[in-house]
N, CA, C and O atoms as CSV, one atom per row, in Angstrom:
chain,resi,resn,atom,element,x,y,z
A,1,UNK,N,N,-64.139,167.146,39.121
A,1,UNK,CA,C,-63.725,167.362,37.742
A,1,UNK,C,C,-62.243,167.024,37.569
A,1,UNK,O,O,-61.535,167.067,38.575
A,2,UNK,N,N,-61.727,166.707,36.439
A,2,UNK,CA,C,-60.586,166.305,36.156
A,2,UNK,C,C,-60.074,167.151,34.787
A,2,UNK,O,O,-60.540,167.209,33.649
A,3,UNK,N,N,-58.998,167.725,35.371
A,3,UNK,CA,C,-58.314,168.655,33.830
A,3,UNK,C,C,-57.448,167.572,33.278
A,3,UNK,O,O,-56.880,166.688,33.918
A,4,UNK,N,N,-57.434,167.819,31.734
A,4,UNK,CA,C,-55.977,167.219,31.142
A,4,UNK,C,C,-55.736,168.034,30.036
A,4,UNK,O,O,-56.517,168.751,29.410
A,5,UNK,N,N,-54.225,167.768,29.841
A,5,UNK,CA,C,-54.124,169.199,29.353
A,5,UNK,C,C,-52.101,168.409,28.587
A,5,UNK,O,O,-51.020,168.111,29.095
A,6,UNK,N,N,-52.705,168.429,27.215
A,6,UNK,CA,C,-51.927,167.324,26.118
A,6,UNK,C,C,-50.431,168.542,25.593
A,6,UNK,O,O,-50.500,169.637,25.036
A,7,UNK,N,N,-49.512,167.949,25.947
A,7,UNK,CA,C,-48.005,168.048,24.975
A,7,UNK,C,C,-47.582,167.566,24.171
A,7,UNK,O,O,-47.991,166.441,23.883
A,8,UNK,N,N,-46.593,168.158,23.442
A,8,UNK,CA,C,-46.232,167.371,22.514
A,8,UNK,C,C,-45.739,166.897,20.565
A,8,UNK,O,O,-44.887,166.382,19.842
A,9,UNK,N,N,-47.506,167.802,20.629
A,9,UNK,CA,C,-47.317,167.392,18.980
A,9,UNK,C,C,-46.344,168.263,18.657
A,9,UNK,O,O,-45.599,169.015,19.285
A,10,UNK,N,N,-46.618,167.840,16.952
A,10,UNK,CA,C,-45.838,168.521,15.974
A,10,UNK,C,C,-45.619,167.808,14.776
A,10,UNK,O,O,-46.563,167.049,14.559
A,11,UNK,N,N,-44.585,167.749,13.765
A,11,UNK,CA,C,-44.197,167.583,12.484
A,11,UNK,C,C,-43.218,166.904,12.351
A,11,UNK,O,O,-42.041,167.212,12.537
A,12,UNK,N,N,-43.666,165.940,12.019
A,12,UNK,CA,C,-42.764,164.626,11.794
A,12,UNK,C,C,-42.694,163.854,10.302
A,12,UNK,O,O,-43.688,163.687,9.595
A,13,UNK,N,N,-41.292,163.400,9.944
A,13,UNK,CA,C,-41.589,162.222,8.669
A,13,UNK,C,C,-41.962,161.179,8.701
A,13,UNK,O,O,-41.778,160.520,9.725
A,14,UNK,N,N,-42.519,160.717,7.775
A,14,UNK,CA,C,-42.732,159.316,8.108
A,14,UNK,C,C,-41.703,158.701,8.294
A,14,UNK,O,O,-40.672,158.863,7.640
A,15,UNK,N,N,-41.886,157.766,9.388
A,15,UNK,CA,C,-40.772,156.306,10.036
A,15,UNK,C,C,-40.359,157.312,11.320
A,15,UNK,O,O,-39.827,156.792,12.302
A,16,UNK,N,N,-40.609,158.742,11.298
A,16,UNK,CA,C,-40.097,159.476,12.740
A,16,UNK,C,C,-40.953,158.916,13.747
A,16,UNK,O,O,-41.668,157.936,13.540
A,17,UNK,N,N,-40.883,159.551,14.868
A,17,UNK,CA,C,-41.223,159.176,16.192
A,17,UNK,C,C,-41.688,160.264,16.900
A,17,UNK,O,O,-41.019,161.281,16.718
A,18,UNK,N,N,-42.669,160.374,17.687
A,18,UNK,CA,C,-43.271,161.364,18.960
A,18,UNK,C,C,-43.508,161.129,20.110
A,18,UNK,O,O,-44.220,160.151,20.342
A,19,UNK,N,N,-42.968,161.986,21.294
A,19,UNK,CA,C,-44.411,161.232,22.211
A,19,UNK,C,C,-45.030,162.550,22.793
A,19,UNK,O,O,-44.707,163.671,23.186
A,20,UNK,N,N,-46.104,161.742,22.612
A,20,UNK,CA,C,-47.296,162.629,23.614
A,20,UNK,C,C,-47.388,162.693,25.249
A,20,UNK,O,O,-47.483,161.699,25.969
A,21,UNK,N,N,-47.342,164.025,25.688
A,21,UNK,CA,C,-47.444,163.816,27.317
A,21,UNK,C,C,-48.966,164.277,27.424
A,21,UNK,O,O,-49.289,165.132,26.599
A,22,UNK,N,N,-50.163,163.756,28.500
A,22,UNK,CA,C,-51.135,164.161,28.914
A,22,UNK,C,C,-50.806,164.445,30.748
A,22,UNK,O,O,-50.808,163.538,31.580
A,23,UNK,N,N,-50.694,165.075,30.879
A,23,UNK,CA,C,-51.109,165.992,32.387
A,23,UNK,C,C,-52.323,166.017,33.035
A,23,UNK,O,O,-53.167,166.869,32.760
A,24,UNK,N,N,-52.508,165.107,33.926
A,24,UNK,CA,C,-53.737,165.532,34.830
A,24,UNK,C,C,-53.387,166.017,35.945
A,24,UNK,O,O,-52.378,166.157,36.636
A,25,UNK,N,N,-55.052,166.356,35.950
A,25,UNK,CA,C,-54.998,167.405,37.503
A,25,UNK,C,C,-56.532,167.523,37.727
A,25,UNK,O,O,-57.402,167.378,36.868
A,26,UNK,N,N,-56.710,167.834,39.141
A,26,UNK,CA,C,-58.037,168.010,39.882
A,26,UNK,C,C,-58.456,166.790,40.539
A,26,UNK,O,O,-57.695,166.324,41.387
A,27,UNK,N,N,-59.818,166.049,40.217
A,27,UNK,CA,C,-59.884,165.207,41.201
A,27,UNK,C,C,-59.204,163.291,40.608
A,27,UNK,O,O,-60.069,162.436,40.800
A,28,UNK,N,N,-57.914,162.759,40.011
A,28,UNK,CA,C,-57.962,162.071,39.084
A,28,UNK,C,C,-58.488,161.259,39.872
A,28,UNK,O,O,-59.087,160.347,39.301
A,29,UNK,N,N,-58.498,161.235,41.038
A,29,UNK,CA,C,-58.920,159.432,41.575
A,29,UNK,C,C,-60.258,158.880,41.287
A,29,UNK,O,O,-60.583,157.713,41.508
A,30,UNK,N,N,-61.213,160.034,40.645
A,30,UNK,CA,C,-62.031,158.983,39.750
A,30,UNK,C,C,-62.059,158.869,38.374
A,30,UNK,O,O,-63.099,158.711,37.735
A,31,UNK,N,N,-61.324,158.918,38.056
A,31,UNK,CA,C,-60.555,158.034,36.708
A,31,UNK,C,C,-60.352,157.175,37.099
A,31,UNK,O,O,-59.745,157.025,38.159
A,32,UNK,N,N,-60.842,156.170,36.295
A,32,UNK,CA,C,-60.534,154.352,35.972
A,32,UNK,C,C,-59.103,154.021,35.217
A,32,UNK,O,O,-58.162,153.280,35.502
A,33,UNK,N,N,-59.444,155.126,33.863
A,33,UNK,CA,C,-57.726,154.983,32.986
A,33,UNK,C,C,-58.205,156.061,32.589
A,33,UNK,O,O,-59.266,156.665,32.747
A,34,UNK,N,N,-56.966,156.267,31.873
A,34,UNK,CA,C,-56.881,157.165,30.912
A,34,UNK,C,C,-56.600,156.698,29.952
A,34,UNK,O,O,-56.347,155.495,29.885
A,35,UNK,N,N,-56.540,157.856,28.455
A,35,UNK,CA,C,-56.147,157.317,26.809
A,35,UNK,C,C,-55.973,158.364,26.455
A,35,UNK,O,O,-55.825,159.481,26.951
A,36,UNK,N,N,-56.015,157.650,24.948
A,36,UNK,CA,C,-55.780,158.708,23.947
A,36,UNK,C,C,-56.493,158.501,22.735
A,36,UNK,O,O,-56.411,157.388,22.216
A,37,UNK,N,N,-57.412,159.688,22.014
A,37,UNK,CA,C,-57.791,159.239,21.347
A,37,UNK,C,C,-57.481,160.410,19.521
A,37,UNK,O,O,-56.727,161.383,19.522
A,38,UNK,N,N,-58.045,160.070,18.602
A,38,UNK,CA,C,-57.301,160.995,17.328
A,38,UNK,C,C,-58.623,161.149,16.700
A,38,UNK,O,O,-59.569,160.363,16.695
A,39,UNK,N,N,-58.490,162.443,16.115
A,39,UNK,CA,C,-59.568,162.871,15.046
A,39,UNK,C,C,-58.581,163.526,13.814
A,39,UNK,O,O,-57.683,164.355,13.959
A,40,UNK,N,N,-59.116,162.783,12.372
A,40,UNK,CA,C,-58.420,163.504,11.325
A,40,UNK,C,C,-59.850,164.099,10.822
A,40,UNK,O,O,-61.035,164.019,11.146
A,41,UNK,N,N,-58.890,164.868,9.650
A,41,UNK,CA,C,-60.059,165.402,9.381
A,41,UNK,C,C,-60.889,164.642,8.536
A,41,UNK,O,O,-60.356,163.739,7.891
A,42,UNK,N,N,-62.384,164.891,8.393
A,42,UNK,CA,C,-63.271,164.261,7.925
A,42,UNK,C,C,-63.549,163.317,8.627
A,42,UNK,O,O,-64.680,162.863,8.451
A,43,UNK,N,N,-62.893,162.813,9.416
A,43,UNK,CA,C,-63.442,161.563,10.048
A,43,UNK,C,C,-63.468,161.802,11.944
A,43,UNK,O,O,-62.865,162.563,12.701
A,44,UNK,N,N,-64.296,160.923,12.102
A,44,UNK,CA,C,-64.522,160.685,13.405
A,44,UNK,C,C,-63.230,160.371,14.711
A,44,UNK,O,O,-62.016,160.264,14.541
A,45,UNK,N,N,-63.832,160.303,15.690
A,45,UNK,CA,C,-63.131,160.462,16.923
A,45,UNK,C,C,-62.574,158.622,16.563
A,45,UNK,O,O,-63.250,157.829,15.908
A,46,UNK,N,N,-61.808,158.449,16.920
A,46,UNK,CA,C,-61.193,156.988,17.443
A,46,UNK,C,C,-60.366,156.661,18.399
A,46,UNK,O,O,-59.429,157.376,18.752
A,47,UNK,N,N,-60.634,155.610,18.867
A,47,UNK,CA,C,-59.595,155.419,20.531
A,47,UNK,C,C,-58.115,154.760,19.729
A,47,UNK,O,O,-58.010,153.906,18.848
A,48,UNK,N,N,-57.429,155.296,20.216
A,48,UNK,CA,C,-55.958,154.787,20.379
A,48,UNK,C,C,-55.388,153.698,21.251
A,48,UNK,O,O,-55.333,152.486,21.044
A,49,UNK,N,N,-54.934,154.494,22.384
A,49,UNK,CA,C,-55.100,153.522,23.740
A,49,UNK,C,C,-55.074,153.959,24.443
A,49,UNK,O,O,-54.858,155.171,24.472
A,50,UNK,N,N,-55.402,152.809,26.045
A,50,UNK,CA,C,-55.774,153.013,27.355
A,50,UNK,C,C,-55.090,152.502,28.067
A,50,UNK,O,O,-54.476,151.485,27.743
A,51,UNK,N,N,-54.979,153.135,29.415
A,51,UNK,CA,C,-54.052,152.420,30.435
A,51,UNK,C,C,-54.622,152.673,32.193
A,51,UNK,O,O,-55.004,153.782,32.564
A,52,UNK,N,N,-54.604,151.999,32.712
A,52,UNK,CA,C,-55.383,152.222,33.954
A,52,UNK,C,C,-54.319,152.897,35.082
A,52,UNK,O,O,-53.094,152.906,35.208
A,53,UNK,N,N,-54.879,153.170,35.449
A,53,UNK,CA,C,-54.569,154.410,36.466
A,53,UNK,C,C,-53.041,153.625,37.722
A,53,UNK,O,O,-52.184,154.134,38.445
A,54,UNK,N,N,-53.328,152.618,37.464
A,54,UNK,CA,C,-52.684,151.942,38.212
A,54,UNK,C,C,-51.123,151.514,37.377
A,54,UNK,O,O,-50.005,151.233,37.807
A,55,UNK,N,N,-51.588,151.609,36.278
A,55,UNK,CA,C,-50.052,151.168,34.572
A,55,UNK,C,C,-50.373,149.674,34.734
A,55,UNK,O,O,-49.586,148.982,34.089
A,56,UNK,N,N,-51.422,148.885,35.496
A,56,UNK,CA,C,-51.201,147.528,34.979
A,56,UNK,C,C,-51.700,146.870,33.536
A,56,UNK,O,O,-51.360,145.792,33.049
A,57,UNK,N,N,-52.554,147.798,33.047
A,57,UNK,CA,C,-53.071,146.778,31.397
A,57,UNK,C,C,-53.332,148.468,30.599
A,57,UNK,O,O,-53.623,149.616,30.933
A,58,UNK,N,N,-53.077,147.856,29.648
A,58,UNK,CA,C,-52.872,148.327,28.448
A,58,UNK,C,C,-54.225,148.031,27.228
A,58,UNK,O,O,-54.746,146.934,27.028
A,59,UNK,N,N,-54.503,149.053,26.681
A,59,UNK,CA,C,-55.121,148.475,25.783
A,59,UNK,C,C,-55.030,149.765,24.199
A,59,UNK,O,O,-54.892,150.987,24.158
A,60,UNK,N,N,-55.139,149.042,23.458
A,60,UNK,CA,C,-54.322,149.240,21.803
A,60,UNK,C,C,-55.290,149.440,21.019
A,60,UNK,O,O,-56.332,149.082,21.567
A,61,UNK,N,N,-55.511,149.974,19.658
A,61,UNK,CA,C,-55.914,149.795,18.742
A,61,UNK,C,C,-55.212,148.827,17.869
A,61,UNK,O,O,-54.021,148.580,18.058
A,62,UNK,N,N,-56.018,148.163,16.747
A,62,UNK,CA,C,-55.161,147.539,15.843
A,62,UNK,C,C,-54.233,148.393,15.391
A,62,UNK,O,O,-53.035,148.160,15.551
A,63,UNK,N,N,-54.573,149.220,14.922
A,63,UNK,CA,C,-53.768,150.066,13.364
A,63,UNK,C,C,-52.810,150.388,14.399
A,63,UNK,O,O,-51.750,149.949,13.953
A,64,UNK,N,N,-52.522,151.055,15.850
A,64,UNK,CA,C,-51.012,151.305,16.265
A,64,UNK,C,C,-50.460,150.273,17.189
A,64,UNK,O,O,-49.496,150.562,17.898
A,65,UNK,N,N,-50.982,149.134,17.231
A,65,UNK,CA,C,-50.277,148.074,18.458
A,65,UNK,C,C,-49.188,147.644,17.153
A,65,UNK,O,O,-49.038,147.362,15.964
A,66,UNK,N,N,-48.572,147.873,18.552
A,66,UNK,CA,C,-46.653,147.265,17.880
A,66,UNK,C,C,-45.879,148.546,17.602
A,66,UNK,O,O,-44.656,148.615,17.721
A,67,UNK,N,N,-46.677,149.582,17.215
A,67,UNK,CA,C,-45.965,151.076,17.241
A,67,UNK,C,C,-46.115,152.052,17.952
A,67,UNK,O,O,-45.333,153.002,17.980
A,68,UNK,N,N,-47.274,151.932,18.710
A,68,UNK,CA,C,-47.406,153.227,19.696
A,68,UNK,C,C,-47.438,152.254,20.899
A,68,UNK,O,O,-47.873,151.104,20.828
A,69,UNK,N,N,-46.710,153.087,22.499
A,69,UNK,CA,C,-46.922,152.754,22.964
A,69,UNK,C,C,-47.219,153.724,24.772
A,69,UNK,O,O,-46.544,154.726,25.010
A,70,UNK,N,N,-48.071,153.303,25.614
A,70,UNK,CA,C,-48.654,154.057,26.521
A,70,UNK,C,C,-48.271,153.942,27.839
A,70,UNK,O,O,-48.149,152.888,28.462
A,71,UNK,N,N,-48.119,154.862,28.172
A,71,UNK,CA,C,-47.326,154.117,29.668
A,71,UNK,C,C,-47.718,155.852,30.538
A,71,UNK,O,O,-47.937,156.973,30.079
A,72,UNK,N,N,-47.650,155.308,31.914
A,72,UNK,CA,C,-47.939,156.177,32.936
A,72,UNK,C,C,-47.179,156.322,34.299
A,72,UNK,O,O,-46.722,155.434,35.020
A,73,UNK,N,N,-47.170,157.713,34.459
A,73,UNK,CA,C,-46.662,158.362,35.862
A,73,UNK,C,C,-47.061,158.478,36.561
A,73,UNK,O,O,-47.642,159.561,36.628
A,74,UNK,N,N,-47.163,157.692,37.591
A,74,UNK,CA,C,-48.594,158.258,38.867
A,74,UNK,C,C,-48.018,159.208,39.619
A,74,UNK,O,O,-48.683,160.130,40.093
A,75,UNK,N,N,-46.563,159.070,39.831
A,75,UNK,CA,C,-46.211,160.857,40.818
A,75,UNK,C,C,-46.430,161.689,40.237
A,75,UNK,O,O,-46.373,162.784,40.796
A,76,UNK,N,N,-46.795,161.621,38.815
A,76,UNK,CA,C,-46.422,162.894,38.255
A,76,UNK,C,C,-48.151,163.261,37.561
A,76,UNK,O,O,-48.614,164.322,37.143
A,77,UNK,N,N,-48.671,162.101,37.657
A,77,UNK,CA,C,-49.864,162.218,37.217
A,77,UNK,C,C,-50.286,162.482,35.857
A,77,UNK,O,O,-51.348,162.969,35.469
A,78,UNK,N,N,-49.175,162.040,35.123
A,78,UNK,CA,C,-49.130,161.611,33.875
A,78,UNK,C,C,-49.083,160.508,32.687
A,78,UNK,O,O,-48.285,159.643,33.049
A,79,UNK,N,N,-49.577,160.217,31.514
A,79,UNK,CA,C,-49.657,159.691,30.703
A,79,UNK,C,C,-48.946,160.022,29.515
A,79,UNK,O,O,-49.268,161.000,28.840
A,80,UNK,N,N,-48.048,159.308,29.230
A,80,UNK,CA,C,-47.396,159.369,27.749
A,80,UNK,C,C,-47.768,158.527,26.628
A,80,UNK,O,O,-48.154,157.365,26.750
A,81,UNK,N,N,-47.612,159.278,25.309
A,81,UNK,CA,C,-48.018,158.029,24.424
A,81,UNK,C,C,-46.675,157.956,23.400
A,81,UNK,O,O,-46.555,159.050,22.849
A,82,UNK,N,N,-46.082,157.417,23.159
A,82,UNK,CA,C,-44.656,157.009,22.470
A,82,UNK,C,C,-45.304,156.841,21.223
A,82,UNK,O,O,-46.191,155.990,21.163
A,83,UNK,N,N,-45.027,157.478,20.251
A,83,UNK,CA,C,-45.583,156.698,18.826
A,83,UNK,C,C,-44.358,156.412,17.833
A,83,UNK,O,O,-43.766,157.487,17.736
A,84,UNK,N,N,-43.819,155.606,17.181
A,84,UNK,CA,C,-43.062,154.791,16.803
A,84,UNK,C,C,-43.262,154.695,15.443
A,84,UNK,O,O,-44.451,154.679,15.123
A,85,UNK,N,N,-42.130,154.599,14.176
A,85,UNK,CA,C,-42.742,154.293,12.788
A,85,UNK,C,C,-44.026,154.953,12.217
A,85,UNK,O,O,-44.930,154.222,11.813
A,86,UNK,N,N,-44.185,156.757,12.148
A,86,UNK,CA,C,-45.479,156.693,11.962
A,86,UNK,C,C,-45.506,156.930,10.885
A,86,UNK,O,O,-44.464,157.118,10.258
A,87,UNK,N,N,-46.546,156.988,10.399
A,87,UNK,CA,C,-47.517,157.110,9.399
A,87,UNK,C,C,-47.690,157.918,8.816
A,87,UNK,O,O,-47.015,158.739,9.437
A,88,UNK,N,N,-48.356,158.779,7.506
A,88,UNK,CA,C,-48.884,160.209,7.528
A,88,UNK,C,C,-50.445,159.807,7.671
A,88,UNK,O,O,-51.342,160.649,7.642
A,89,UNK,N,N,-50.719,158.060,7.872
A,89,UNK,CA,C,-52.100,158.226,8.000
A,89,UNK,C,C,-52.485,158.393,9.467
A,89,UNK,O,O,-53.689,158.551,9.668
A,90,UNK,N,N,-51.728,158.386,10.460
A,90,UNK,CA,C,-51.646,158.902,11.886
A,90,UNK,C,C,-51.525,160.190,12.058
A,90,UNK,O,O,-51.413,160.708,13.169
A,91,UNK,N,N,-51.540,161.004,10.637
A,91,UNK,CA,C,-51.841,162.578,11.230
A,91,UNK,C,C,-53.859,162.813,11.244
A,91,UNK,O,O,-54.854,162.683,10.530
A,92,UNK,N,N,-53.476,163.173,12.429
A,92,UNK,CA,C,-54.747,163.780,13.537
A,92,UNK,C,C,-54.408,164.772,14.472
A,92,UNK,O,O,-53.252,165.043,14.797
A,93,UNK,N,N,-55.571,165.391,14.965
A,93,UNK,CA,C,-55.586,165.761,16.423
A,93,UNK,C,C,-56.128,164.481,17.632
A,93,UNK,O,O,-57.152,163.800,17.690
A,94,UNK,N,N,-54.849,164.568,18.539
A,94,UNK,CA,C,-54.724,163.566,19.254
A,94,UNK,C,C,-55.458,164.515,21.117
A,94,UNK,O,O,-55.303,165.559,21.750
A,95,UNK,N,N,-56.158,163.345,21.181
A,95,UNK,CA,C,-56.954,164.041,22.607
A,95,UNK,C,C,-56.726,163.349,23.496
A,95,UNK,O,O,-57.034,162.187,23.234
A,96,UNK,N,N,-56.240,163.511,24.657
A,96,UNK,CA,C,-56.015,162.428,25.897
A,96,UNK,C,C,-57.689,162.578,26.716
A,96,UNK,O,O,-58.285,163.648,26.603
A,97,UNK,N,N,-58.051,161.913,27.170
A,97,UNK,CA,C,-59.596,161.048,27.899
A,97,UNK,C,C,-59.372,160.690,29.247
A,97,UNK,O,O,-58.249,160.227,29.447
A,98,UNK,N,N,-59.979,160.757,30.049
A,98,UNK,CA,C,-60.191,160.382,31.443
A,98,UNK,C,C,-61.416,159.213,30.918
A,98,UNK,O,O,-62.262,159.440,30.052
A,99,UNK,N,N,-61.292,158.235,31.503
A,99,UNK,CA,C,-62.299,157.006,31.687
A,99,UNK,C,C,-63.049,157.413,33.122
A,99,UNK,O,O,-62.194,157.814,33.911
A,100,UNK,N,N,-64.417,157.431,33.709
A,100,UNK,CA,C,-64.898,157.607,35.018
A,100,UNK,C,C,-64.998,155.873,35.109
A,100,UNK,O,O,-64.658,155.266,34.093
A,101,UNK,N,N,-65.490,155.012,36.395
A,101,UNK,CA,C,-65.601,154.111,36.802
A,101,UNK,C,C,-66.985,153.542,36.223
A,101,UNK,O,O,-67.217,152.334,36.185
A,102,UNK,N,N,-68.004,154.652,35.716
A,102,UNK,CA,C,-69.148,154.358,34.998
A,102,UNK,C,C,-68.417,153.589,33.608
A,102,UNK,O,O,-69.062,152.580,33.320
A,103,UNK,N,N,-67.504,153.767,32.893
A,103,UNK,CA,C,-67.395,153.015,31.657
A,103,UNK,C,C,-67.036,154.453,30.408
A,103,UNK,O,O,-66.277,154.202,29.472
A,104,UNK,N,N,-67.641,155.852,30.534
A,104,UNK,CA,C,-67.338,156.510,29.871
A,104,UNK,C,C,-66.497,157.371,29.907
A,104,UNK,O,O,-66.144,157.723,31.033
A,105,UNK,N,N,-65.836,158.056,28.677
A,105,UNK,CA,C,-64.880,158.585,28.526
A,105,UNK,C,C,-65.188,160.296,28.764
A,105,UNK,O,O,-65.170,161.126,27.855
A,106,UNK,N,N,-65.423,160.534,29.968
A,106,UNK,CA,C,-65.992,161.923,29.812
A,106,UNK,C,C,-64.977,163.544,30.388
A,106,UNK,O,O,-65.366,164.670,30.698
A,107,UNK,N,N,-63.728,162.980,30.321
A,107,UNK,CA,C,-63.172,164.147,30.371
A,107,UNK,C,C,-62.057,164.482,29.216
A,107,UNK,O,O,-61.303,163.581,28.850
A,108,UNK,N,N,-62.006,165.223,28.895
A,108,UNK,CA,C,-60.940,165.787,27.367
A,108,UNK,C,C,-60.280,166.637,27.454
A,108,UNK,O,O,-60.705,167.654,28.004
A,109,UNK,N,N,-58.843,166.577,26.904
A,109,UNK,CA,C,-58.140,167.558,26.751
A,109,UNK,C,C,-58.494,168.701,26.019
A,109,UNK,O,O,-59.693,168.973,25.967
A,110,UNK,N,N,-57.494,169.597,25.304
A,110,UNK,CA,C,-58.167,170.485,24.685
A,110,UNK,C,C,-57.557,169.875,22.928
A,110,UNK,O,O,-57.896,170.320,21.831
A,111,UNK,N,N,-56.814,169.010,23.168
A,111,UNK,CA,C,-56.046,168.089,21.434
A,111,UNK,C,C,-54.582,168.931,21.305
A,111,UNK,O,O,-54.491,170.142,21.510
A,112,UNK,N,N,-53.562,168.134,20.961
A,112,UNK,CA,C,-52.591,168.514,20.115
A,112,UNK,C,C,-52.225,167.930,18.941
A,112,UNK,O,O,-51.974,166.733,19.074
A,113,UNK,N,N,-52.085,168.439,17.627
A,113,UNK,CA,C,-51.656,168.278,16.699
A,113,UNK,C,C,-50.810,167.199,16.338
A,113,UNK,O,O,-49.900,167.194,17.167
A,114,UNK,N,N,-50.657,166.324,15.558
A,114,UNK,CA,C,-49.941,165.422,15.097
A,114,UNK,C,C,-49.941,165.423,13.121
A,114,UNK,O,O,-50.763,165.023,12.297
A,115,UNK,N,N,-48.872,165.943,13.031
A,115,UNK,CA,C,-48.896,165.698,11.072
A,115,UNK,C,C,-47.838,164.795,11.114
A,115,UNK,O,O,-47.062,164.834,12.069
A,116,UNK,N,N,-47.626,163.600,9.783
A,116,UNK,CA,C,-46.758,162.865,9.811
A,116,UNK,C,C,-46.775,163.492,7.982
A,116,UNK,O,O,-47.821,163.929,7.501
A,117,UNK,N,N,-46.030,163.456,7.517
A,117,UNK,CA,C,-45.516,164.167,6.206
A,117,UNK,C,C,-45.029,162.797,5.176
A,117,UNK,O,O,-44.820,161.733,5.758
A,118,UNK,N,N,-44.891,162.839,3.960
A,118,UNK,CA,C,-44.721,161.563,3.428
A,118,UNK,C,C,-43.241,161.891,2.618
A,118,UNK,O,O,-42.681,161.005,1.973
């Protein structure tokens, strides 16, 4: 099993800036990557981005490539997500994801908060 366990949010203006820390722990070495993903309300889960366990590739959504960005600690066994210029349509609860080597995303944080204010 793999814990993660998200820092971070909070209350921001728009054009401010955040970053998100995700913390793992337990067994990560079967994690493929990790991410991040956001739920607002009314709407569904969506991926943000991913980064492999290793920090060599990256991968984005449209709506935040060029403003958020993901990067990782392997001593520390962490994942950050930098978000840049945001939005108030980027307020969600933001969940960091373990990827297994099967392809799915089956481990979750517990979410931290993100409001961007207009």
């Amino acid at each position: 099993q793999v814990q993660l366990e998200e820092s971070g949010g909070g209350l921001v203006q728009t054009g401010g800036s955040l970053r998100l820390s995700c913390a793992a722990s337990g067994r990560t070495t079967s994690t493929f990557r990790l991410g991040w993903f956001r739920q607002a309300p009314g709407k569904e889960r969506e991926f943000v981005a991913a980064i492999t366990r290793s920090g060599g590739v990256n991968e984005y959504a449209v709506a935040v490539k060029g403003r958020f960005s993901i990067s990782a600690d392997n001593a520390k066994n962490t994942v950050y997500l930098q978000m840049n210029s945001l939005k108030p349509e980027d307020t969600a609860v933001y969940y960091c994801a373990g990827q297994s080597y099967s392809g799915q995303f089956k481990f979750w944080g517990q979410g931290t908060q993100v409001t961007v204010s207009s």
